[in-house]
Every structure is written in structure tokens, then in C-alpha cells.
The first five atom37 places (N, CA, C, CB, O) and aatype in JSON, in Angstrom:
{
  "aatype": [20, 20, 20, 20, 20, 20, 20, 20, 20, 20, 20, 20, 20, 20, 20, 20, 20, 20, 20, 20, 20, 20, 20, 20, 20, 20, 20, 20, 20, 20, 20, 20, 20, 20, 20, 20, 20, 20, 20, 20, 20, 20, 20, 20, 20, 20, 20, 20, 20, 20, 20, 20, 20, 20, 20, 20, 20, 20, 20, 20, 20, 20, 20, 20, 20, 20, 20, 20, 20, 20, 20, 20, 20, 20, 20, 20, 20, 20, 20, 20, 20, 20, 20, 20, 20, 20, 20, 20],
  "atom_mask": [
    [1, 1, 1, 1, 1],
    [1, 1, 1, 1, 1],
    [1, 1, 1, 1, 1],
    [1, 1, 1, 1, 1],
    [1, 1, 1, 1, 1],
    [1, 1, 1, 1, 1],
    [1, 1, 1, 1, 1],
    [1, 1, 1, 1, 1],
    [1, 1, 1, 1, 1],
    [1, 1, 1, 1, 1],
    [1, 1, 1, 1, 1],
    [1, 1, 1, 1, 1],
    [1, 1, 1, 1, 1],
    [1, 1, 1, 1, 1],
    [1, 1, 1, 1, 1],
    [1, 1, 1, 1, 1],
    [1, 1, 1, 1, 1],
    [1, 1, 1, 1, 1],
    [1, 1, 1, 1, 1],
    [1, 1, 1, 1, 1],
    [1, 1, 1, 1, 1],
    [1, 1, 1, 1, 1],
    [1, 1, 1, 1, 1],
    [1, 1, 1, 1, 1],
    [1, 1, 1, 1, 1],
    [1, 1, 1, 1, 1],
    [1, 1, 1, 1, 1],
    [1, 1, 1, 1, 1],
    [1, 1, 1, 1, 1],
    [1, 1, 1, 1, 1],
    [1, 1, 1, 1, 1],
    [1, 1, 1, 1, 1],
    [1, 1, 1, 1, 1],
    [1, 1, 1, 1, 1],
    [1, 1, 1, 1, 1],
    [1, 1, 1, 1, 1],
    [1, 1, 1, 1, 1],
    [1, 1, 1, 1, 1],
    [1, 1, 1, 1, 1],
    [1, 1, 1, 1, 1],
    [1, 1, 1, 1, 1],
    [1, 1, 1, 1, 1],
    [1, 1, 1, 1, 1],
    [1, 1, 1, 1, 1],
    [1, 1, 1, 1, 1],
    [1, 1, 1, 1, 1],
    [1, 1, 1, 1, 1],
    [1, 1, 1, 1, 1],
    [1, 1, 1, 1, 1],
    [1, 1, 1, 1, 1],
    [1, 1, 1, 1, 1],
    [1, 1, 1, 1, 1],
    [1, 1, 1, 1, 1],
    [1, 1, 1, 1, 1],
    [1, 1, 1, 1, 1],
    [1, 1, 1, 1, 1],
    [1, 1, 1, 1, 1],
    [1, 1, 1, 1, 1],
    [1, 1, 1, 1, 1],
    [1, 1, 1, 1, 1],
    [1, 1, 1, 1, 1],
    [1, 1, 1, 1, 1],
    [1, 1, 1, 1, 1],
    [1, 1, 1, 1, 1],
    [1, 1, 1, 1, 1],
    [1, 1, 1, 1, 1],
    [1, 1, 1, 1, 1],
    [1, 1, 1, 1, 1],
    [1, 1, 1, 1, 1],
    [1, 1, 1, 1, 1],
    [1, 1, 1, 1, 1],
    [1, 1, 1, 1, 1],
    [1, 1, 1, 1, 1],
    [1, 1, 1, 1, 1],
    [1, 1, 1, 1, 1],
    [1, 1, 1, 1, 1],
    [1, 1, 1, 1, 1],
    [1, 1, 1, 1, 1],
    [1, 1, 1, 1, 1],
    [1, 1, 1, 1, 1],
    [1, 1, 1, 1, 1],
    [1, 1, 1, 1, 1],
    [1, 1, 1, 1, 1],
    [1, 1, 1, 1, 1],
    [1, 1, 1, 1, 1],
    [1, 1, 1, 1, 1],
    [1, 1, 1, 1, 1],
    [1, 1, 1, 1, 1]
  ],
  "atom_positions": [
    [[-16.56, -47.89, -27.57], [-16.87, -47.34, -26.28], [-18.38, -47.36, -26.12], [-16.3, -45.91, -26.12], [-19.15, -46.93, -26.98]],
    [[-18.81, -47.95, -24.79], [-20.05, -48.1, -24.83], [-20.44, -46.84, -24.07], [-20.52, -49.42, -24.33], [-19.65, -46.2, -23.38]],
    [[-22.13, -46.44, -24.28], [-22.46, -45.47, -23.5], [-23.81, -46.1, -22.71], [-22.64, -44.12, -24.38], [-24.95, -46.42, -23.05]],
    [[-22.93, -46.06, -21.32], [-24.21, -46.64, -20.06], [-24.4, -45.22, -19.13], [-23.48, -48.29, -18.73], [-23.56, -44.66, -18.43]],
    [[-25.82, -44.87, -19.37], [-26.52, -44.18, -18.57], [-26.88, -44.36, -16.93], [-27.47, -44.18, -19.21], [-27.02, -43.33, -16.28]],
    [[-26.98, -45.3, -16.45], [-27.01, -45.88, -15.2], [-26.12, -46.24, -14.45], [-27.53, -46.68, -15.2], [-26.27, -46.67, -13.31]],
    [[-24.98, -46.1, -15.1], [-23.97, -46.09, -14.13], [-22.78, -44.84, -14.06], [-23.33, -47.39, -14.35], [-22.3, -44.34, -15.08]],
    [[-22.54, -44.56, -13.14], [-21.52, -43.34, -12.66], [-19.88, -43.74, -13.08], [-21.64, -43.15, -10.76], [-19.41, -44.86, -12.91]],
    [[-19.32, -42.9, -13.5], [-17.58, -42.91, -13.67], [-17.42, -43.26, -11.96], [-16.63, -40.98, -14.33], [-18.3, -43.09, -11.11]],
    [[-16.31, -43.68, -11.79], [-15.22, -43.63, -10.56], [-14.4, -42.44, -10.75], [-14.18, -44.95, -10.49], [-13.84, -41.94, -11.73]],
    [[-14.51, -42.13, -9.55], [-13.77, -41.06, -9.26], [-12.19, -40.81, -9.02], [-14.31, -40.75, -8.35], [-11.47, -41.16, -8.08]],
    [[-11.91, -40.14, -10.12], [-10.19, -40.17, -10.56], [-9.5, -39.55, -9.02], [-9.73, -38.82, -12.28], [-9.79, -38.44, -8.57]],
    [[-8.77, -40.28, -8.52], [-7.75, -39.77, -7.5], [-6.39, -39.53, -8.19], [-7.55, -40.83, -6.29], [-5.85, -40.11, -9.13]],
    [[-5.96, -38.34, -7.33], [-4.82, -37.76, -7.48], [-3.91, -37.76, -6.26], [-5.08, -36.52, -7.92], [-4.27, -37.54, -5.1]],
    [[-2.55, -38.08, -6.74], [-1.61, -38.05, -5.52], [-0.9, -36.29, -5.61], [-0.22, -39.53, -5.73], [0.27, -35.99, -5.82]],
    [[-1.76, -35.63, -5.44], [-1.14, -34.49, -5.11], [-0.58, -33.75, -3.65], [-1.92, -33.83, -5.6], [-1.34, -33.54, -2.7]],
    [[0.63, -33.46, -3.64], [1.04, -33.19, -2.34], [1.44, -31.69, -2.33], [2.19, -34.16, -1.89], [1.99, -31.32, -3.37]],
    [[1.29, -30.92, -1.52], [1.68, -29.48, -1.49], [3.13, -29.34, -1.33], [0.98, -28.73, -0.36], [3.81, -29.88, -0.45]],
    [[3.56, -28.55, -2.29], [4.62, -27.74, -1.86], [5.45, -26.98, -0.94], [4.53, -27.33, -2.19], [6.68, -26.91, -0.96]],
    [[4.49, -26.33, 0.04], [5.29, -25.51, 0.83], [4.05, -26.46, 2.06], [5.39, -23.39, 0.46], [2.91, -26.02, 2.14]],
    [[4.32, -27.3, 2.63], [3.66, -27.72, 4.29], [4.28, -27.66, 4.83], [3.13, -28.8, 4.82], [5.49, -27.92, 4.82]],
    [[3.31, -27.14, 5.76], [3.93, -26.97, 7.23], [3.04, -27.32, 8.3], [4.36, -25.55, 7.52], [1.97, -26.84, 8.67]],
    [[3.89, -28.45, 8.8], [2.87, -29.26, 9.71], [2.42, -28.9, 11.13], [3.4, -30.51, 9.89], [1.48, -29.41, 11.75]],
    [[3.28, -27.9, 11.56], [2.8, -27.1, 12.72], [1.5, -26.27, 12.48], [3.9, -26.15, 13.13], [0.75, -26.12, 13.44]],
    [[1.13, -25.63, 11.12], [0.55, -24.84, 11.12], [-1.01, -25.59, 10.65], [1.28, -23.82, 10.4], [-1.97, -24.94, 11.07]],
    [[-1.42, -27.01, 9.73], [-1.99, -27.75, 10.13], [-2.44, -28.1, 11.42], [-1.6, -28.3, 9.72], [-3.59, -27.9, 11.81]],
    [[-1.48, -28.67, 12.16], [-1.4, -29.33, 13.37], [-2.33, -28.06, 14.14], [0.33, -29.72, 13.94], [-3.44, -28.48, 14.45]],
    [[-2.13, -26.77, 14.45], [-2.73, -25.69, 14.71], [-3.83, -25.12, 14.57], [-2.3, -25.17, 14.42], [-4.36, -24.48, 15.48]],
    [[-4.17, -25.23, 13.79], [-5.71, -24.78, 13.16], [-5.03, -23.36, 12.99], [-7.42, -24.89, 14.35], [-3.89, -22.9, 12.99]],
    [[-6.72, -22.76, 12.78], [-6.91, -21.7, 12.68], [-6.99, -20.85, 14.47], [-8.13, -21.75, 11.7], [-7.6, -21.39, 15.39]],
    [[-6.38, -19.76, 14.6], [-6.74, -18.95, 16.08], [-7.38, -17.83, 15.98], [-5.59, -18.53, 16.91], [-6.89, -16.74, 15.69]],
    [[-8.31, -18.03, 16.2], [-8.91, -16.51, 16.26], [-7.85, -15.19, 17.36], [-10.75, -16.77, 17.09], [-7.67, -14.04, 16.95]],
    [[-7.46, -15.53, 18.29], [-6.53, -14.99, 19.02], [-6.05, -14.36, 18.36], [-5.78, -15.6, 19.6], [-6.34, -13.16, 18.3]],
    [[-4.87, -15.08, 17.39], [-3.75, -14.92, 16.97], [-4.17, -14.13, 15.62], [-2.96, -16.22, 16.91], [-3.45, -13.28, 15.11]],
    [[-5.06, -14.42, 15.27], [-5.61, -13.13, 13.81], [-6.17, -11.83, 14.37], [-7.15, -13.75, 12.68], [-5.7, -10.77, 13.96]],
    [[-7.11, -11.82, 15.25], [-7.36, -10.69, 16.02], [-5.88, -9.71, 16.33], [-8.06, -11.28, 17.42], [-5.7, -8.58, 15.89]],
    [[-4.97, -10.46, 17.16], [-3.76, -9.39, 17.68], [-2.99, -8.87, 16.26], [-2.46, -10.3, 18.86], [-2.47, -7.77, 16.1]],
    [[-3.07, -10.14, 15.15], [-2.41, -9.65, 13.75], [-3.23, -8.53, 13.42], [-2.41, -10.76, 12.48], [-2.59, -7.67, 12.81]],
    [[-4.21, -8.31, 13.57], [-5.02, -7.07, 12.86], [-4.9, -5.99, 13.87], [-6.74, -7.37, 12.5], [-4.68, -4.89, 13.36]],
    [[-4.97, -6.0, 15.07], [-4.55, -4.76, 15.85], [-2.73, -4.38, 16.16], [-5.35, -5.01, 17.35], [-2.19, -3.62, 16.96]],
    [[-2.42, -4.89, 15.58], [-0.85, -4.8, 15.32], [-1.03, -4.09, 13.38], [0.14, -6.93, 15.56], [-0.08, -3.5, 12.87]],
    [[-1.95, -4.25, 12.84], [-1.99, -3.73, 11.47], [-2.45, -2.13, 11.64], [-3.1, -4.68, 10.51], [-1.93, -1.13, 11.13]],
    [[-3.64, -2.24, 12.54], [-4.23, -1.09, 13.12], [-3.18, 0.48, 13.87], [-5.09, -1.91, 14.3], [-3.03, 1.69, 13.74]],
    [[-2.73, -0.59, 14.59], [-1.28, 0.34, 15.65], [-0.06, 1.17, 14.45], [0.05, -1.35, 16.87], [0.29, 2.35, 14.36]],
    [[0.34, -0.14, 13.64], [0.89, 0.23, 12.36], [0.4, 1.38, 11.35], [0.82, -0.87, 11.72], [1.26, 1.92, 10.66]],
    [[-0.88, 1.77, 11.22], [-1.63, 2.11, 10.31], [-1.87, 3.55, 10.97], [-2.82, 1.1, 10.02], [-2.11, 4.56, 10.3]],
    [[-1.77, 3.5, 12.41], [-1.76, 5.06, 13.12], [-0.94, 5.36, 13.46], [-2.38, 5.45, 14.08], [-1.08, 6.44, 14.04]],
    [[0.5, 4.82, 13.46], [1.85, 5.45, 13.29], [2.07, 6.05, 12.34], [2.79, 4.76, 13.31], [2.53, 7.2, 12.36]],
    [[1.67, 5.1, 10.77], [1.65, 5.76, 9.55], [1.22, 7.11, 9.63], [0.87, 5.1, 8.68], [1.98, 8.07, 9.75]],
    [[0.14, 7.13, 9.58], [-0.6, 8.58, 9.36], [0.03, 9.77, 10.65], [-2.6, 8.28, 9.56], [0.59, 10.84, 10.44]],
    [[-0.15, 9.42, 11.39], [0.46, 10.5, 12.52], [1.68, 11.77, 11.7], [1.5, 9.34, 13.94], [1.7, 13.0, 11.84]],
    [[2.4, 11.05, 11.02], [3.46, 11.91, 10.19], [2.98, 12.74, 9.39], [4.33, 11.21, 9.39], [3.76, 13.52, 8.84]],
    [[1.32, 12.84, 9.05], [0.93, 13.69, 7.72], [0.69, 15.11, 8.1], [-0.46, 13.13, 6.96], [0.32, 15.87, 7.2]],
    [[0.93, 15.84, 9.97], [0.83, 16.82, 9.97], [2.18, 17.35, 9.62], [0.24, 17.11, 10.98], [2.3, 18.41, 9.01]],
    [[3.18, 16.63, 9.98], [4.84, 17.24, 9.19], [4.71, 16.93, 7.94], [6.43, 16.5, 9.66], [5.64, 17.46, 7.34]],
    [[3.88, 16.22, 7.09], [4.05, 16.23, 5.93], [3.38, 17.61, 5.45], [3.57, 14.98, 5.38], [4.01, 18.29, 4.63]],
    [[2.3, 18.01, 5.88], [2.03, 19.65, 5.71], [2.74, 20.81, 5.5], [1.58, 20.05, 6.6], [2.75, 21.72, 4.66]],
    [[3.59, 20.38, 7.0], [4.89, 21.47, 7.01], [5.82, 21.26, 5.99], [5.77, 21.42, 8.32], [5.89, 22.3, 5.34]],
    [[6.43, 20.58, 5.62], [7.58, 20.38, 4.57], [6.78, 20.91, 3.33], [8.21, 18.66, 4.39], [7.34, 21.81, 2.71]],
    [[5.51, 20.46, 2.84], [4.99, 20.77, 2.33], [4.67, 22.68, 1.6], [4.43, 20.03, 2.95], [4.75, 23.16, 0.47]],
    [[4.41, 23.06, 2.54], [4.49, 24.76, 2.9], [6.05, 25.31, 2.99], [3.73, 25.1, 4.57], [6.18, 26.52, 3.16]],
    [[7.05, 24.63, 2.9], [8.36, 24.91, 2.51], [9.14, 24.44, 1.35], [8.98, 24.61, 3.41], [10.31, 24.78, 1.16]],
    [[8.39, 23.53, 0.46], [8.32, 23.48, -0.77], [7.91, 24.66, -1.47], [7.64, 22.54, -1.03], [8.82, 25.16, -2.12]],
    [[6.72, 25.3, -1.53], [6.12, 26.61, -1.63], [6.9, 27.54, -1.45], [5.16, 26.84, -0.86], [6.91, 28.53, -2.19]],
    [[7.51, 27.43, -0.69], [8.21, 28.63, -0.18], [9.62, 28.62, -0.82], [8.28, 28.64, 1.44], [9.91, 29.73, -1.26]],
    [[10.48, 27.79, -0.98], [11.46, 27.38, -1.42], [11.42, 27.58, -3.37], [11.51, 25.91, -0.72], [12.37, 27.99, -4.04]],
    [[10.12, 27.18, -3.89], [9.67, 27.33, -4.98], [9.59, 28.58, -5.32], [8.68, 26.78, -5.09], [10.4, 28.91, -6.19]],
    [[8.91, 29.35, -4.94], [8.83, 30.67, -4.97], [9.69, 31.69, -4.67], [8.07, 30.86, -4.45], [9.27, 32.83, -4.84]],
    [[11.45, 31.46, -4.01], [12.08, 31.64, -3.51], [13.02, 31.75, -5.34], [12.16, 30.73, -2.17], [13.29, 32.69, -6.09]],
    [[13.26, 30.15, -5.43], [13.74, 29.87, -6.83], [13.5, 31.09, -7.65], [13.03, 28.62, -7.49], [14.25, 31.9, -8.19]],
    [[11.59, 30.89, -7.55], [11.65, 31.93, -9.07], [11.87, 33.13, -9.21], [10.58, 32.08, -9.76], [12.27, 33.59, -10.28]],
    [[11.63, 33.91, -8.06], [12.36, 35.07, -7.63], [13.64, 34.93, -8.31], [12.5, 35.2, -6.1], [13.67, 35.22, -9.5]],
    [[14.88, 34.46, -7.64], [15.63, 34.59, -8.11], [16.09, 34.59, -9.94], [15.94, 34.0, -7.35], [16.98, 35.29, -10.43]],
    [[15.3, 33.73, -10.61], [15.65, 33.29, -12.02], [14.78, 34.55, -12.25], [15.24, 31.6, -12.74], [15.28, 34.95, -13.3]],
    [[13.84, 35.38, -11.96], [13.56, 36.43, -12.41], [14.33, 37.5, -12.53], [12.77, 36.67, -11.94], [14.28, 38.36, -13.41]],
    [[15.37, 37.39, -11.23], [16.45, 38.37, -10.84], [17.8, 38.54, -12.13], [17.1, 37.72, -9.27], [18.25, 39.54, -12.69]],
    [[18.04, 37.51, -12.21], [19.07, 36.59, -13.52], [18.39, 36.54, -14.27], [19.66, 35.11, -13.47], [18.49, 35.32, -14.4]],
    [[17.62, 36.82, -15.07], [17.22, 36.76, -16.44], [16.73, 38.51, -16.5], [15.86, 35.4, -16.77], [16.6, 39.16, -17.53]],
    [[16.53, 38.98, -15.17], [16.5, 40.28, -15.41], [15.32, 40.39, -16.03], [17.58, 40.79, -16.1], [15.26, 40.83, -17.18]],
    [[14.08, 39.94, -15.25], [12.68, 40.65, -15.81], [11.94, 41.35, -15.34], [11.86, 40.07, -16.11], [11.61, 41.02, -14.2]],
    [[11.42, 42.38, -15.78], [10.33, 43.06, -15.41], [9.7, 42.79, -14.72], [9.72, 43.29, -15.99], [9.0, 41.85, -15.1]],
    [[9.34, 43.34, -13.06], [8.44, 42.34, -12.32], [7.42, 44.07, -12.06], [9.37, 41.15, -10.53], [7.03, 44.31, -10.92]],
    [[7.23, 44.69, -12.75], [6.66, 45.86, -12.52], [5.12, 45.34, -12.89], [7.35, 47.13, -13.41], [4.3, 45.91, -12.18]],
    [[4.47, 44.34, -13.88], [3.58, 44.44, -14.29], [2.89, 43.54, -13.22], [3.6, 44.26, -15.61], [1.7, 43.26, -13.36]],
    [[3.53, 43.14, -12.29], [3.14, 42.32, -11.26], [2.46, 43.18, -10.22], [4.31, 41.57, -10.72], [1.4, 42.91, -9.66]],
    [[3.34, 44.45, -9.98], [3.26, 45.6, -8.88], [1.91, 46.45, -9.14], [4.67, 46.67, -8.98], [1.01, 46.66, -8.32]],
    [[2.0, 46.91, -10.52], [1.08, 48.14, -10.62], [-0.61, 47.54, -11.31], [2.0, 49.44, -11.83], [-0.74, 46.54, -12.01]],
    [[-1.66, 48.41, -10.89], [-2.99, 48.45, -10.93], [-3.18, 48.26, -12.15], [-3.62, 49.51, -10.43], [-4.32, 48.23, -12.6]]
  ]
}
């Protein structure tokens, strides 16, 4: 194997073809339109989401309540002393 400095390799081609084409979407380009409305459709999505987190509060505060409800009772059934809770 000789080694020539002055001259360049050729450039290896490949027949590679994609897997999933789709020639409409080539054929199409890119739309700014159509990415803009995708992101305010992500946006609209994204403040439906959250809108629910003031009922998530509430359920929340009836967990608590429900919890505390429980232990009451298993205090009741196990029959404990809740005096040291009461007095100074």
C-alpha cells in the first residue's frame, strides 16, 4: 500500500434509504403555521391540566380529615388513653 500525500480518498457513497418516509411530509417542508398552532394546542392542553389543582387541594384536606378520622377511631379500639393529649 502506497502512501500519497497529494492526493485525496474518493468519497465512499452509501445507498442508504430511510425506513419510515413519508413523501407528503418531504414534499411539505417545514410550516411554521402548523408548529405554531401545535404549540398553542400544547399550551390550551397545559391550562386545562393545571386548572384541576384547586380540587386537588380539596380532596386533599379530606384526606386529612379522613386520616385523622381513622386514627381516632383505632385509638377508640385499642382503647387508649387520649387524656395526655387533653391536659396541661
Amino acid at each position: 500500500m502506497k502512501i500519497n500525500f497529494f492526493k485525496t480518498q474518493k468519497i465512499r457513497q452509501f445507498s442508504y434509504q430511510p425506513r419510515y418516509y413519508q413523501e407528503t411530509e418531504e414534499r411539505g417542508g417545514f410550516s411554521i403555521v402548523k408548529h405554531q398552532s401545535r404549540a398553542s394546542s400544547f399550551r390550551r392542553q397545559w391550562k386545562e391540566m393545571r386548572q384541576p389543582a384547586s380540587i386537588r387541594s380539596h380532596s386533599n384536606r379530606l384526606v386529612w380529615v379522613i386520616v385523622l378520622v381513622l386514627i381516632l377511631i383505632l385509638f377508640y379500639f385499642f382503647d387508649f388513653n387520649l387524656s395526655f393529649f387533653l391536659n396541661k
